[in-house]
C-alpha positions as CSV (number, residue, x, y, z in Angstrom):
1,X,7.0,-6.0,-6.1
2,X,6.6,-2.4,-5.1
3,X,5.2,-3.3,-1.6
4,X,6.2,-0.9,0.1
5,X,9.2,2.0,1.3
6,X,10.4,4.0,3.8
7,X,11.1,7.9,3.6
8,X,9.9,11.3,4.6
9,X,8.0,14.0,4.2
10,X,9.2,16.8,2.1
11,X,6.3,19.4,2.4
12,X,3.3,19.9,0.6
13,X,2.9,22.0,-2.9
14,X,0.8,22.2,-5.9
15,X,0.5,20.9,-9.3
16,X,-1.8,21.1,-12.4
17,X,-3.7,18.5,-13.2
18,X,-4.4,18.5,-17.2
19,X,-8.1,20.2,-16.7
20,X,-5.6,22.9,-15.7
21,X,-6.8,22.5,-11.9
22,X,-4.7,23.2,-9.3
23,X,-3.7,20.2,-6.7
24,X,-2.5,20.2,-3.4
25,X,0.2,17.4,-3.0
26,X,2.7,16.1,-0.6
27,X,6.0,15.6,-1.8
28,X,7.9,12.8,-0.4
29,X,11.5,11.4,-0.3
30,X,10.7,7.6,-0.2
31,X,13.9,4.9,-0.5
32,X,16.4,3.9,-1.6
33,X,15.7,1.0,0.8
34,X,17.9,-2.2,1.0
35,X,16.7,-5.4,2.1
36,X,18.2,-6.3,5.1
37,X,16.9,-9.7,6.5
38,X,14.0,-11.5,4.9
39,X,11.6,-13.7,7.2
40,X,9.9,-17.1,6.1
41,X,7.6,-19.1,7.7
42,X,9.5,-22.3,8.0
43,X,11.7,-20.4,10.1
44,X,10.2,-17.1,12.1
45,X,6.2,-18.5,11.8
46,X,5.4,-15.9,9.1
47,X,6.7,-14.3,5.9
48,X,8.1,-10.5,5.7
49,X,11.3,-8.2,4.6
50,X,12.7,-5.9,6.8
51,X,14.5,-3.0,4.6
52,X,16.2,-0.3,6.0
53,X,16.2,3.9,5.5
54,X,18.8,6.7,5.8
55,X,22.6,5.6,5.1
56,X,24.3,6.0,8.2
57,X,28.0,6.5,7.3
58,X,29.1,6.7,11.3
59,X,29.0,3.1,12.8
60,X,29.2,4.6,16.4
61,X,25.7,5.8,16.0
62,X,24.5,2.3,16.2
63,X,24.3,-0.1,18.7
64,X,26.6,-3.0,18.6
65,X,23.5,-5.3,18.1
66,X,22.2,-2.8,15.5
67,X,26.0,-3.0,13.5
68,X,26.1,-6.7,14.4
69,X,22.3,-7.4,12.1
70,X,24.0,-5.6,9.6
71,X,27.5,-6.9,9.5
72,X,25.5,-10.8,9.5
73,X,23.6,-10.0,6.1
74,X,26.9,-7.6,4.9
75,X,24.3,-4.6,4.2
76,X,25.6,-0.9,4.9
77,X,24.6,0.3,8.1
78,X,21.2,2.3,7.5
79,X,19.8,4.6,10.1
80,X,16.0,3.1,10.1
81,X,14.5,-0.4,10.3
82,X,11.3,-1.4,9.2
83,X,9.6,-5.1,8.9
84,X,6.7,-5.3,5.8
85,X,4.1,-7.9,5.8
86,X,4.7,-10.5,2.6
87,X,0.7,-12.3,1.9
88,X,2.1,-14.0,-1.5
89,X,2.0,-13.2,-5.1
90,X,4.4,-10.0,-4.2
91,X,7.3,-11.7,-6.0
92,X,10.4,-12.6,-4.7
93,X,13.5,-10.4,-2.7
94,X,16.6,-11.3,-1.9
95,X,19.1,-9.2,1.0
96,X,20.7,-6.8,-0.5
97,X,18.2,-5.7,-2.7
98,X,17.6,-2.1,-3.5
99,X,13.9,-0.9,-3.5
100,X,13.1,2.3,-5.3
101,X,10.5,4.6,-6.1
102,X,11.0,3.3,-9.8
103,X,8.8,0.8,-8.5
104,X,5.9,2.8,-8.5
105,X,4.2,4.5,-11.0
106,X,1.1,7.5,-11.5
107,X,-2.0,6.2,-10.3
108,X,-1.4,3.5,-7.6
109,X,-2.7,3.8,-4.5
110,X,-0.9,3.8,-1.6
111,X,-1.6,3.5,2.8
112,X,1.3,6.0,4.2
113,X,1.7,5.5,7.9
114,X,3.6,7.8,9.8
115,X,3.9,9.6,13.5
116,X,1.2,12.6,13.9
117,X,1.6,16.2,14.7
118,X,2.5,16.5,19.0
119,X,0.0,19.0,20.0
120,X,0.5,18.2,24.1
121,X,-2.1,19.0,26.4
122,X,-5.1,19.8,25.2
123,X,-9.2,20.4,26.5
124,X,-11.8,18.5,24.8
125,X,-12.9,21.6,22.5
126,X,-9.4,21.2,20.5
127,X,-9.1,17.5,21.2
128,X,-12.5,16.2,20.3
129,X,-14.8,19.3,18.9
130,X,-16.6,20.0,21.8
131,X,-18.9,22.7,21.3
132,X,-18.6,24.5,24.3
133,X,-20.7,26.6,26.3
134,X,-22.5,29.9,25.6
135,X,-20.4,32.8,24.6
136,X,-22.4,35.8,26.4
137,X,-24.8,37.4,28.5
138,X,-22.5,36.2,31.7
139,X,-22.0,32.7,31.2
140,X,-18.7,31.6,32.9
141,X,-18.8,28.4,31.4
142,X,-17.4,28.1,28.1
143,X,-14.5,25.8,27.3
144,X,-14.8,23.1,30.5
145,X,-15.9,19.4,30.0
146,X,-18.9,19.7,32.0
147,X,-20.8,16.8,33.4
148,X,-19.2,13.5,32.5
149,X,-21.8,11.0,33.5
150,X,-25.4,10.6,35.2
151,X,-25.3,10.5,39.3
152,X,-28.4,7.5,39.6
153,X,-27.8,5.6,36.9
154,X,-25.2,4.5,35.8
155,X,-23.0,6.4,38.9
156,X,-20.1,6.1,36.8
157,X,-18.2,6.9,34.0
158,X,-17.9,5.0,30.9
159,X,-14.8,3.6,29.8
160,X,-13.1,5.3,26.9
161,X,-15.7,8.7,27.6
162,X,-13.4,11.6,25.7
163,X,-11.8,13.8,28.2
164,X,-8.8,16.3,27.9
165,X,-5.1,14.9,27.3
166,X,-2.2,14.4,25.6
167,X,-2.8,14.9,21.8
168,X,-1.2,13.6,18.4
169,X,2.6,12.2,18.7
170,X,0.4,8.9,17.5
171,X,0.7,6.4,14.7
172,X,-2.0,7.2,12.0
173,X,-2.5,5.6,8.8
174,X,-4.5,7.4,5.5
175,X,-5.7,5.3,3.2
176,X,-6.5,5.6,-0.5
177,X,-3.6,8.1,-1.3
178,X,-3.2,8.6,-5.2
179,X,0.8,8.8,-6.5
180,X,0.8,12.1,-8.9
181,X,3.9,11.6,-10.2
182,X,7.2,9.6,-9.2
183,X,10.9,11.0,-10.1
184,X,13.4,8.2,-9.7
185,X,16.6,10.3,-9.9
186,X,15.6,12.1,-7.6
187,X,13.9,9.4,-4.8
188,X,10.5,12.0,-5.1
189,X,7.2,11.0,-4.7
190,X,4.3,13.1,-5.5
191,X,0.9,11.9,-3.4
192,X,-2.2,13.9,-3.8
193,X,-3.4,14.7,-0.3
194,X,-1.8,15.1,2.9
195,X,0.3,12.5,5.3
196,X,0.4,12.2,8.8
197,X,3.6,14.0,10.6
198,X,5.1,17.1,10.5
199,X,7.8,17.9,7.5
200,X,11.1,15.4,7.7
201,X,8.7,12.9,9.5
202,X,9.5,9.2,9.0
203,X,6.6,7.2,6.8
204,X,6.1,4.1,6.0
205,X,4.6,4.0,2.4
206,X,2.6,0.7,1.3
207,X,0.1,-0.2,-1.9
208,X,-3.3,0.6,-1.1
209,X,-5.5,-2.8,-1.8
């Protein structure tokens, strides 16, 4: 059933493995997560849950439409919305229902998607690992893009060529995450590795295939 939460990111610290080895995780603050609408496909085309995040006791930091979904399906107002693909075999949820982290356990793997790192305006050393021009003997070239494309052929630049611009502040996705450890009283999750997003970020956590 554990499909898949919402929370955020903690910060990253260290455990022990039982070889004694030091491990760098990321400790996260996943759920509790109502459900707060649940999608079929005799009615919407396709079959999901959409759970929510973050208790919001103020009302009049939600829209009306935003107080109206939740007032329909009688779930406290919650602060973040999220829709999570159902393919079958997940089991059955029902509104209102509380996910948790109890729903995971050491060893799963998990997909955590969340917002990356805004690092603005960057060149294309930074944003793509150019290598640059030389460092000495009077070389004024040494951080620039250079030439871009050939002047005969093809006499133009190729669509998608890297170039300087706006970096991170985009959705990213890793893959083949471990869980460490899972507290339930305390909504923690321990995931070996690092997440996308900076600490307090909101993620989307999800069971690896």
């Amino acid at each position: 059933m554990a499909i898949g939460l919402l929370g955020r990111k903690v910060g990253m610290t260290q455990v022990f493995d039982q070889q004694g080895k030091a491990v760098a995780v990321t400790v996260i603050q996943a759920g509790p997560c109502p459900v707060v609408q649940k999608k079929t496909v005799d009615r919407d085309g396709y079959e999901a849950i959409q759970i929510g995040f973050q208790s919001e006791p103020k009302a009049s930091r939600l829209t009306r439409p935003e107080r109206g979904h939740f007032d329909r399906e009688k779930v406290p107002y919650h602060r973040h919305l999220r829709e999570i693909r159902l393919t079958g075999g997940e089991g059955e949820f029902q509104v209102g229902q509380v996910l948790t982290v109890a729903l995971f356990a050491a060893g799963d793997q998990l997909r955590v998607t969340g917002i990356t790192k805004g690092r603005g305006f960057q060149g294309g050393v930074k944003r793509w690992g150019y290598r640059g021009g030389p460092k000495t003997h009077g070389s004024m070239f040494h951080r620039a893009p250079g030439s871009i494309g050939a002047s005969s052929f093809p006499s133009r630049v190729f669509r998608g060529h890297h170039l300087p611009g706006h970096m991170g502040a985009s959705r990213h996705t890793v893959r083949g995450l471990r869980v460490v450890s899972v507290d339930p009283e305390k909504h923690l999750l321990l995931v070996w590795g690092a997440v996308p997003g900076p600490t307090g970020g909101l993620l989307t956590i999800r069971k690896g295939k």
